[in-house]
N, CA, C and O atoms as a DFTB+ gen file, in Angstrom:
600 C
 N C O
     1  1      65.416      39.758      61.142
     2  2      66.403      40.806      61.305
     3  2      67.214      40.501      62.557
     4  3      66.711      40.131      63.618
     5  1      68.346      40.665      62.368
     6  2      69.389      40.565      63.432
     7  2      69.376      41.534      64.441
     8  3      69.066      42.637      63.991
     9  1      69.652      41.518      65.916
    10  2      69.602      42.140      66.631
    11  2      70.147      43.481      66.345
    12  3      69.595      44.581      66.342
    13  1      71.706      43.024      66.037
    14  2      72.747      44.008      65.602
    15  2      72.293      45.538      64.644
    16  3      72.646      46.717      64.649
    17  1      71.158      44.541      63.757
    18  2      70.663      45.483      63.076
    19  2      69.241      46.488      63.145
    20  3      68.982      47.612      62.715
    21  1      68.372      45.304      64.032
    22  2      67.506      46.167      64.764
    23  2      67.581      47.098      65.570
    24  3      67.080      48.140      65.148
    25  1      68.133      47.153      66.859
    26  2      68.625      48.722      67.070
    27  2      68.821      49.929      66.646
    28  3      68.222      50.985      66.851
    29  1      69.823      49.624      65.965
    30  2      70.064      51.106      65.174
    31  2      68.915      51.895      64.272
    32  3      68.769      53.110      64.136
    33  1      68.007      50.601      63.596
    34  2      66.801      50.497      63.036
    35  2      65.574      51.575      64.234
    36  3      64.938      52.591      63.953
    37  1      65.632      50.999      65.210
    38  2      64.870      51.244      66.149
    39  2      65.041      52.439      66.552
    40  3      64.136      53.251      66.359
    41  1      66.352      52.868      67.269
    42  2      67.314      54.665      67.371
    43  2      66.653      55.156      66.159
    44  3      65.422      55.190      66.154
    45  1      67.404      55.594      64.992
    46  2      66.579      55.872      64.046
    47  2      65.268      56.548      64.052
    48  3      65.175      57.775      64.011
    49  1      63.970      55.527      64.116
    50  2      62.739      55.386      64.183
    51  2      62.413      56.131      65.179
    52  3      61.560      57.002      65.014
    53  1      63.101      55.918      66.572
    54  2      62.316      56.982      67.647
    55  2      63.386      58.263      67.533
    56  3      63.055      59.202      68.257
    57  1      64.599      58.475      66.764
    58  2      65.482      60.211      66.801
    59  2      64.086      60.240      65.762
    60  3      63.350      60.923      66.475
    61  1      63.345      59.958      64.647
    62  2      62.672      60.323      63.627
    63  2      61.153      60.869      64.331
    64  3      60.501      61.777      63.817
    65  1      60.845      60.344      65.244
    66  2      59.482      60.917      65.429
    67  2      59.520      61.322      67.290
    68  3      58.600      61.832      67.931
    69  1      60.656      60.967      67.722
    70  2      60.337      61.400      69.300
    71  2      59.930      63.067      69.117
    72  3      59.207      63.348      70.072
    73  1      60.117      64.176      68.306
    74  2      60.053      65.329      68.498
    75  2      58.654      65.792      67.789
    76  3      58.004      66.777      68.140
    77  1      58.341      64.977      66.821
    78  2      57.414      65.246      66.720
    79  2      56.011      65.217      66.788
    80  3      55.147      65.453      65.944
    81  1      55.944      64.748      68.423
    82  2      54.635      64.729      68.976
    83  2      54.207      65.739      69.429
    84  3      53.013      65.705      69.134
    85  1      54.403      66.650      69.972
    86  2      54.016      67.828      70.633
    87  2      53.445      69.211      69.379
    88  3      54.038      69.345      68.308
    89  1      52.276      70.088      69.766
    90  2      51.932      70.766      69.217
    91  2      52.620      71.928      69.188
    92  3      52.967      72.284      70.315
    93  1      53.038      72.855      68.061
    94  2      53.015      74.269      68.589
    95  2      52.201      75.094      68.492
    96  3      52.546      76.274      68.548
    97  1      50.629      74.675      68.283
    98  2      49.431      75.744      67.784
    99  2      48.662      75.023      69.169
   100  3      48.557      73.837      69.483
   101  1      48.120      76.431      69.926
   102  2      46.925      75.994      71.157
   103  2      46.339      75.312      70.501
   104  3      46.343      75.266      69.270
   105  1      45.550      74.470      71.500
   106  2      44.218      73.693      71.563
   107  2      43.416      74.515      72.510
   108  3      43.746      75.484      73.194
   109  1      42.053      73.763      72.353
   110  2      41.428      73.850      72.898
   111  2      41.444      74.028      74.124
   112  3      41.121      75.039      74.749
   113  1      41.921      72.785      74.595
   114  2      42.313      72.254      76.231
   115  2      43.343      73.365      76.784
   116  3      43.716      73.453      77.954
   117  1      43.643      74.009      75.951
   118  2      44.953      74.804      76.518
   119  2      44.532      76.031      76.927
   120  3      45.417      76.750      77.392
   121  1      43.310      76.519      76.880
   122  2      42.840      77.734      77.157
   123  2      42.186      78.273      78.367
   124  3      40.992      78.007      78.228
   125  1      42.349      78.841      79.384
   126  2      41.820      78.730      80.806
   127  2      40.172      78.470      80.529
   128  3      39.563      78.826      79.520
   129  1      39.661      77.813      81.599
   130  2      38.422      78.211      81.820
   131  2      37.590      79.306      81.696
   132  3      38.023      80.426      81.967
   133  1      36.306      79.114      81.275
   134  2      35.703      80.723      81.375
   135  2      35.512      81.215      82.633
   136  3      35.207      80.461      83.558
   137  1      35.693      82.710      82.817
   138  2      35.284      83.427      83.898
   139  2      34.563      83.400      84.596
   140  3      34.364      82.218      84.313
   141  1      33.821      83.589      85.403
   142  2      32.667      83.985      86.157
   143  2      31.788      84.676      85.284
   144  3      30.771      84.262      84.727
   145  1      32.420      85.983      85.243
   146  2      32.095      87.444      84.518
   147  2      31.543      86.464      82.707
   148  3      30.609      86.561      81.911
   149  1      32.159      86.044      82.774
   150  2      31.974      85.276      80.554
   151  2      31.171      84.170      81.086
   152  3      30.673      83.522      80.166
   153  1      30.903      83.775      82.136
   154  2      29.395      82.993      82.453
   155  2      28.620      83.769      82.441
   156  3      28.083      83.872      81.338
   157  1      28.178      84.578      83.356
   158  2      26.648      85.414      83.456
   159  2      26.133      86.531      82.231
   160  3      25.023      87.039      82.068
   161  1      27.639      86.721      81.305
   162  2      27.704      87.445      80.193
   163  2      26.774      86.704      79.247
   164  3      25.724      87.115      78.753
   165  1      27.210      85.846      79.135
   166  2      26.838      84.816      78.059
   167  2      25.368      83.801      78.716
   168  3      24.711      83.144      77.909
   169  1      25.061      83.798      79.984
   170  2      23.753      83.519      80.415
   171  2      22.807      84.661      79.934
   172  3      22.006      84.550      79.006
   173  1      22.970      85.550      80.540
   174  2      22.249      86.990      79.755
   175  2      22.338      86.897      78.465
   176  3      21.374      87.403      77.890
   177  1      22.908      86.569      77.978
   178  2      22.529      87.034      76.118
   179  2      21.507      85.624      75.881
   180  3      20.515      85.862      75.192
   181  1      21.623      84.461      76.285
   182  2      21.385      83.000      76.588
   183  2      19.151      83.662      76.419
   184  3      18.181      83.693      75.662
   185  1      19.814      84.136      78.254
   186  2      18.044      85.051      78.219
   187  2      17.645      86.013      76.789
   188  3      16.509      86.158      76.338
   189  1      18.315      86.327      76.498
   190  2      17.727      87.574      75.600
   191  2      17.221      86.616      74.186
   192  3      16.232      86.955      73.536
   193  1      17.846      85.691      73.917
   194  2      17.646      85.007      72.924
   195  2      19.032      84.440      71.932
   196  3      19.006      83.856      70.849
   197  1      19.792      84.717      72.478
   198  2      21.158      84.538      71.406
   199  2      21.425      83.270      71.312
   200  3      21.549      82.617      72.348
   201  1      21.562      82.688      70.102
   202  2      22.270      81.465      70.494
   203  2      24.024      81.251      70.691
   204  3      25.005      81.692      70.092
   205  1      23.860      80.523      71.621
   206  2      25.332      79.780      72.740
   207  2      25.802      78.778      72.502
   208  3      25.161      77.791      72.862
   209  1      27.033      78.575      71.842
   210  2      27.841      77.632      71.504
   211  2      28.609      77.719      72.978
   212  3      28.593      78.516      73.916
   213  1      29.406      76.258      72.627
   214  2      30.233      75.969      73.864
   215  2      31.486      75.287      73.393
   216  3      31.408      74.155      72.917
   217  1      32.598      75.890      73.493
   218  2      34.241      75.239      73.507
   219  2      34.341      73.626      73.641
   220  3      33.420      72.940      74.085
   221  1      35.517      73.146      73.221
   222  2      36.014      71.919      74.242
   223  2      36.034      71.822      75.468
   224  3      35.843      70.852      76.202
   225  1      36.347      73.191      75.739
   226  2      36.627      73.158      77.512
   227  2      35.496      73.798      78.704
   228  3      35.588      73.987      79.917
   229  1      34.113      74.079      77.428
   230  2      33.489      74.646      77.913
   231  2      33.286      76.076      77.883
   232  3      32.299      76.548      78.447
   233  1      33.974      76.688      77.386
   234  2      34.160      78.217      77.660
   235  2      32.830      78.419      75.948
   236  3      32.852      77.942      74.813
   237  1      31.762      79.479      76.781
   238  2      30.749      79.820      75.742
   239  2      31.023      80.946      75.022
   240  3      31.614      81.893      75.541
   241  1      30.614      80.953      73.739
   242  2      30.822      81.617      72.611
   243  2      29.409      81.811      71.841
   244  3      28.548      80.933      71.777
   245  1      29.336      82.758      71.419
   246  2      27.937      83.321      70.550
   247  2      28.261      82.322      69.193
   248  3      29.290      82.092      68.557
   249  1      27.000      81.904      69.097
   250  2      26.812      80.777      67.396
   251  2      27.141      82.434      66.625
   252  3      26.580      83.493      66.910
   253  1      28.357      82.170      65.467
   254  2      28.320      83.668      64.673
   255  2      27.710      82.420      63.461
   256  3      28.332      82.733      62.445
   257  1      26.972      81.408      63.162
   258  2      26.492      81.116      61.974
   259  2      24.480      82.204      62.028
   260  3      23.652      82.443      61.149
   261  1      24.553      82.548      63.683
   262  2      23.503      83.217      63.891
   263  2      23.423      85.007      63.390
   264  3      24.355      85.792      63.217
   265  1      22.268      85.173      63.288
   266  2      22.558      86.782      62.755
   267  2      22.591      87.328      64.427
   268  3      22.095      86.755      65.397
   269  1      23.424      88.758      64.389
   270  2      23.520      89.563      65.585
   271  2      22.439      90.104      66.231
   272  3      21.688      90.894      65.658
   273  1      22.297      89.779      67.297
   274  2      20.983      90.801      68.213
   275  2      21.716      91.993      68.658
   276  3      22.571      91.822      69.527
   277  1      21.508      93.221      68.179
   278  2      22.012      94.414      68.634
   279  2      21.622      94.353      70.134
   280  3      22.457      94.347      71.038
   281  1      20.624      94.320      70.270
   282  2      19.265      94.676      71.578
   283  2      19.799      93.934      73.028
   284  3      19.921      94.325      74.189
   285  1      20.021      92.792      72.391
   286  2      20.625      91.453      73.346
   287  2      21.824      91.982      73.504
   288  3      21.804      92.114      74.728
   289  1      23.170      92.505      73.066
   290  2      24.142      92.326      73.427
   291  2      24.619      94.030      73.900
   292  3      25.682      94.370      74.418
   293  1      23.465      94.886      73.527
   294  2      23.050      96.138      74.015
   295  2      22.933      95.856      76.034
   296  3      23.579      96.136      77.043
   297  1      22.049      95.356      75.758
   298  2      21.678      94.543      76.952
   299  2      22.238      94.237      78.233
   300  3      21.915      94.602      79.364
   301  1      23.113      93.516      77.826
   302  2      24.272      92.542      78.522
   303  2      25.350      93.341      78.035
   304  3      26.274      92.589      77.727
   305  1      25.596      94.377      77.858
   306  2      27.179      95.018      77.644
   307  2      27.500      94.895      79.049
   308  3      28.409      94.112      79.325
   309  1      26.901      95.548      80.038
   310  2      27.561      95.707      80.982
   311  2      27.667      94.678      81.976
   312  3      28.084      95.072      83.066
   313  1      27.465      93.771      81.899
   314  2      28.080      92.329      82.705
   315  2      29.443      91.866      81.518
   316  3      30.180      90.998      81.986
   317  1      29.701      92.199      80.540
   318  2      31.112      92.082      79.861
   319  2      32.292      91.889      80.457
   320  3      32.944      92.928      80.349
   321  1      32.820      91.149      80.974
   322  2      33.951      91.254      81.424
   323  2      34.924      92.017      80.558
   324  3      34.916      91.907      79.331
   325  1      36.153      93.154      81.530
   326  2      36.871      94.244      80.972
   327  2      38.095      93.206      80.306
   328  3      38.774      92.412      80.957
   329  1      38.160      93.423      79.013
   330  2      39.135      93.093      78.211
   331  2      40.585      93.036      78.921
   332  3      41.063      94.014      79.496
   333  1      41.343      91.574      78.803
   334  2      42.526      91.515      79.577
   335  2      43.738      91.860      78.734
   336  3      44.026      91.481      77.599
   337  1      44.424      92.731      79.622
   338  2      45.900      93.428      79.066
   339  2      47.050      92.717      79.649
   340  3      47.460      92.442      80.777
   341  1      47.412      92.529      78.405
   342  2      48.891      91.930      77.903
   343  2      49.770      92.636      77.806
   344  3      49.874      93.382      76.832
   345  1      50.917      92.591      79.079
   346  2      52.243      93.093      78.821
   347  2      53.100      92.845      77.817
   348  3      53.657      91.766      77.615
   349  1      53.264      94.275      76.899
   350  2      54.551      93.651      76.275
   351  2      56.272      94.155      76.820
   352  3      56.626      94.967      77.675
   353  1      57.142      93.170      75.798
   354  2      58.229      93.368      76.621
   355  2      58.855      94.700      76.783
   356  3      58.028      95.557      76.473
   357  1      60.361      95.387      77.264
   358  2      60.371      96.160      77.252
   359  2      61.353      96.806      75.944
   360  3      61.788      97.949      75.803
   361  1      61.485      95.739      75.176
   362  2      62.212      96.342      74.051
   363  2      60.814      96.845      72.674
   364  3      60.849      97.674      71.764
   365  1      59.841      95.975      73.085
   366  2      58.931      96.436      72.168
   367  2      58.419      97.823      72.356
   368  3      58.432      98.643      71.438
   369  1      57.876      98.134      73.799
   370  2      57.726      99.494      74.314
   371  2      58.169     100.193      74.151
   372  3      57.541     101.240      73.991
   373  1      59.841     100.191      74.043
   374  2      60.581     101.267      73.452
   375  2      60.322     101.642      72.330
   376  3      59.847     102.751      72.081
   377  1      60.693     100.466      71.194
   378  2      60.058     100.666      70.150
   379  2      58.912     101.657      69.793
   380  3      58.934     102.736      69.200
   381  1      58.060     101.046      70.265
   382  2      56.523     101.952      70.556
   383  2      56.973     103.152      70.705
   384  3      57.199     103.816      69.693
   385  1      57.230     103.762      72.145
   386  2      57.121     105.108      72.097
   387  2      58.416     105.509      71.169
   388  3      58.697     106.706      71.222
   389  1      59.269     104.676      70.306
   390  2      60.446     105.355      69.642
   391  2      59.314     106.198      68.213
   392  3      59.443     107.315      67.711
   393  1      58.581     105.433      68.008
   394  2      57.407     105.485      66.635
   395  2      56.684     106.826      67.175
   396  3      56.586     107.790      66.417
   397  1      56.131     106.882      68.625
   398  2      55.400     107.670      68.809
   399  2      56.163     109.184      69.040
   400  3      55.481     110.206      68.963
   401  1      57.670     109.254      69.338
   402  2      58.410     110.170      68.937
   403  2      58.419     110.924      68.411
   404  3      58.192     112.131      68.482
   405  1      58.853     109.871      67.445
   406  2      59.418     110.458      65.820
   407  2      57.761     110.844      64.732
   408  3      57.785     111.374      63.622
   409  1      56.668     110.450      65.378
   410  2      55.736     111.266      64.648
   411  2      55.694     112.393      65.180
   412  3      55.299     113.293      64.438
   413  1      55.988     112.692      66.309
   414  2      55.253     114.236      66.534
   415  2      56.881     114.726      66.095
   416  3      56.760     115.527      65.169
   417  1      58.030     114.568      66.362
   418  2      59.103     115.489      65.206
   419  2      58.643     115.458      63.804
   420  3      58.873     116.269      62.907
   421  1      58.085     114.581      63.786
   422  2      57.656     114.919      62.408
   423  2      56.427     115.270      61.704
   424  3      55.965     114.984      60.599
   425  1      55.859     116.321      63.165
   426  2      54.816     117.022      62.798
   427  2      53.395     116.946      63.522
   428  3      52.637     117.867      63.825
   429  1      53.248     115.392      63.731
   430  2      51.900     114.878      63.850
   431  2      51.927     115.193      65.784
   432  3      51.909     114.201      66.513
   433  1      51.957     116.205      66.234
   434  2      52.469     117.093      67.346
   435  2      51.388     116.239      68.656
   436  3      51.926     115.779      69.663
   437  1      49.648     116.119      68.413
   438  2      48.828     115.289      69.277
   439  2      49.263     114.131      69.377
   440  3      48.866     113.574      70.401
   441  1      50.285     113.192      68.380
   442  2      49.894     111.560      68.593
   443  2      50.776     111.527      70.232
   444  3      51.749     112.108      70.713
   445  1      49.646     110.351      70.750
   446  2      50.255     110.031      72.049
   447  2      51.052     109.397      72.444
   448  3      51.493     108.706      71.527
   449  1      51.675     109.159      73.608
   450  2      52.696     107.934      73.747
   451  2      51.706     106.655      74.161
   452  3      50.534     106.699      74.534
   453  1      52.525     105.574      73.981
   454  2      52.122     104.223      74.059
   455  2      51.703     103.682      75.320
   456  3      52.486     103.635      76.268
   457  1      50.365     103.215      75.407
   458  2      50.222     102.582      77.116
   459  2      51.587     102.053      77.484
   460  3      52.403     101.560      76.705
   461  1      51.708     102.216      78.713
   462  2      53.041     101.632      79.469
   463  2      52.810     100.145      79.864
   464  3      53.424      99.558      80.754
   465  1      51.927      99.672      79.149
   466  2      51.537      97.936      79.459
   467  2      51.272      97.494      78.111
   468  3      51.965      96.494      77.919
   469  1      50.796      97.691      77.398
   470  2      50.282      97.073      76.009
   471  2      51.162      97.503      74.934
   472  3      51.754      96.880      74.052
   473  1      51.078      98.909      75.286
   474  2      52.413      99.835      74.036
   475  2      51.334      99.819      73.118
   476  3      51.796     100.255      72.064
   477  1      50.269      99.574      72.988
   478  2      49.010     100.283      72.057
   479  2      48.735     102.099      72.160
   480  3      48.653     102.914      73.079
   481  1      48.680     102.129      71.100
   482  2      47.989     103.508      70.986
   483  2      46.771     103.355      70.368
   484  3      46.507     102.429      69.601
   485  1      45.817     104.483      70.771
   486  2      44.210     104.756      70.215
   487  2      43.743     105.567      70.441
   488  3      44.302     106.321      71.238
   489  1      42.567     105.902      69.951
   490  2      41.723     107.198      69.568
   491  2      41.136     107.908      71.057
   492  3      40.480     108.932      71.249
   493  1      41.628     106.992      71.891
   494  2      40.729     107.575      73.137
   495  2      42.344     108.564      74.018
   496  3      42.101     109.494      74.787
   497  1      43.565     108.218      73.770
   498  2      44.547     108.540      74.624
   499  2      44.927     109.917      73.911
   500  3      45.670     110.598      74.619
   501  1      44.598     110.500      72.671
   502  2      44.831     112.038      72.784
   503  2      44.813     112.182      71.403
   504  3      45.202     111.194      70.780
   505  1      44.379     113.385      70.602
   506  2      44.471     113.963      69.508
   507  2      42.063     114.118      69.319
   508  3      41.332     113.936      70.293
   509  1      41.609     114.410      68.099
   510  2      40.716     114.643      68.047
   511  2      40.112     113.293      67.287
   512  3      41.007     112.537      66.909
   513  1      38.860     112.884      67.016
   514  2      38.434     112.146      66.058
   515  2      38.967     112.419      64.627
   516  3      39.593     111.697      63.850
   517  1      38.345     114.187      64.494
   518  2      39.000     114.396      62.977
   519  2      40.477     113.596      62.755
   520  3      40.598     112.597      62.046
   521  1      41.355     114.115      63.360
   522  2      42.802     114.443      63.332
   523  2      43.068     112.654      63.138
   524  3      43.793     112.354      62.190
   525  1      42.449     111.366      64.086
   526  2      42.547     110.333      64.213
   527  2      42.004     109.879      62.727
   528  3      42.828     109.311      62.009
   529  1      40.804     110.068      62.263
   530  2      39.854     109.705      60.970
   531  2      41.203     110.191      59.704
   532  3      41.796     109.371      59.003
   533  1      41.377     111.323      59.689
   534  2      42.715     111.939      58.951
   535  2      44.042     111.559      59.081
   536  3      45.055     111.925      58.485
   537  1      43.862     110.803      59.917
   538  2      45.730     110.513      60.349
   539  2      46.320     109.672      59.083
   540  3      47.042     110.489      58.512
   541  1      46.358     108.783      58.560
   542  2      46.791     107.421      57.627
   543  2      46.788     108.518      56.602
   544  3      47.783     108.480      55.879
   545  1      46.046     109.365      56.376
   546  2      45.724     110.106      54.919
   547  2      46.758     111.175      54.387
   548  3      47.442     111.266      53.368
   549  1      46.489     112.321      56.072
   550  2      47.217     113.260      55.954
   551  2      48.882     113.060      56.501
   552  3      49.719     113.957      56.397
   553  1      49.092     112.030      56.953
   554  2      50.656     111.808      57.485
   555  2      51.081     110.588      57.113
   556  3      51.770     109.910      57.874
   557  1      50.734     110.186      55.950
   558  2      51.438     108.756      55.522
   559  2      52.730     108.622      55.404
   560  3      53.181     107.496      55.614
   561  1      53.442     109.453      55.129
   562  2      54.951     109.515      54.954
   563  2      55.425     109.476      56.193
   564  3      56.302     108.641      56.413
   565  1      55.043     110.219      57.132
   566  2      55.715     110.747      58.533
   567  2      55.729     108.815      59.176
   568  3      56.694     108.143      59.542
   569  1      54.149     108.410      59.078
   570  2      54.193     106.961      59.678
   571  2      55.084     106.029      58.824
   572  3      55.726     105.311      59.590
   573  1      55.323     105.808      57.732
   574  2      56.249     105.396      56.890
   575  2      57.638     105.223      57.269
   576  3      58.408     104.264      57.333
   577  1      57.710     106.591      57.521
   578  2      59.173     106.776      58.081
   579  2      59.522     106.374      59.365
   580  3      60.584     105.896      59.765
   581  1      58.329     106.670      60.051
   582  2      58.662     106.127      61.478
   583  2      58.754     104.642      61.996
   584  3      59.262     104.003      62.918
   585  1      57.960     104.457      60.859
   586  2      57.764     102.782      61.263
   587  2      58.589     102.061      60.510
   588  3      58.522     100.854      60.745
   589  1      59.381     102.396      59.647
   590  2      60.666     101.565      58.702
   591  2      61.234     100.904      59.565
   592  3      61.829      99.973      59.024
   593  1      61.370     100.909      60.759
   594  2      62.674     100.536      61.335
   595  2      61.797      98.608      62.455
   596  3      62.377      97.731      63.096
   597  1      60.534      98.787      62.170
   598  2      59.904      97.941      63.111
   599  2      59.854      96.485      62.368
   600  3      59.354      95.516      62.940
């Protein structure tokens, strides 16, 4: 092959795959280290009897091919490290409390507004169990309506 023609051959070949080396799904490697708190969590269950798998990067995980120890993870609840909260942005938030609005105009008067960090709502921020257990059932339309727009 001629020079003339190798090049362009070559351009080509690397515009064809220079982009597609890079991942867009995490790895492994991409995930911080475990905690402190998700060490001694997972040493304690370790003691109790659970079996402990371990990441690429190290970070330990309960074997789920194992059956659950209630007792063990009864146990060790409270060395758990507190679940980390994720800001969302501020157009989603709006959103959020726009939903949480328009249910109580439209009746459902307890539902709460949206954490001001997550924009989650749940059973613990206001209304009753009943009213929560009943909600999807007795106000399907009202959430329907409110949520068309998301």
């Amino acid at each position: 092959m001629h020079v003339r023609h190798f090049i362009p051959a070559l351009v080509i070949c690397v515009s064809l795959t220079g982009c597609g080396g890079g991942s867009s799904e995490p790895e492994a490697g991409d995930s911080p280290p475990p905690s402190p708190e998700e060490i001694v969590y997972h040493d304690c269950l370790k003691k109790q009897g659970v079996e402990i798998v371990y990441t690429d990067n190290g970070t330990p995980r309960v074997n789920k091919d194992k059956p659950w120890n209630e007792e063990a993870h009864g146990t060790c609840a409270p060395l758990l490290p507190p679940p980390v909260r994720v800001a969302i942005s501020p157009e989603r938030l709006a959103a959020a409390r726009k939903v949480s609005a328009c249910l109580r105009a439209e009746g459902v008067t307890w539902y709460p507004d949206p954490d001001l960090v997550t924009g989650e709502v749940n059973d613990t921020m206001g209304g009753t169990q009943e009213q929560w257990s009943n909600f999807k059932v007795k106000h399907i339309d009202a959430l329907m309506k409110c949520r068309k727009d998301r």
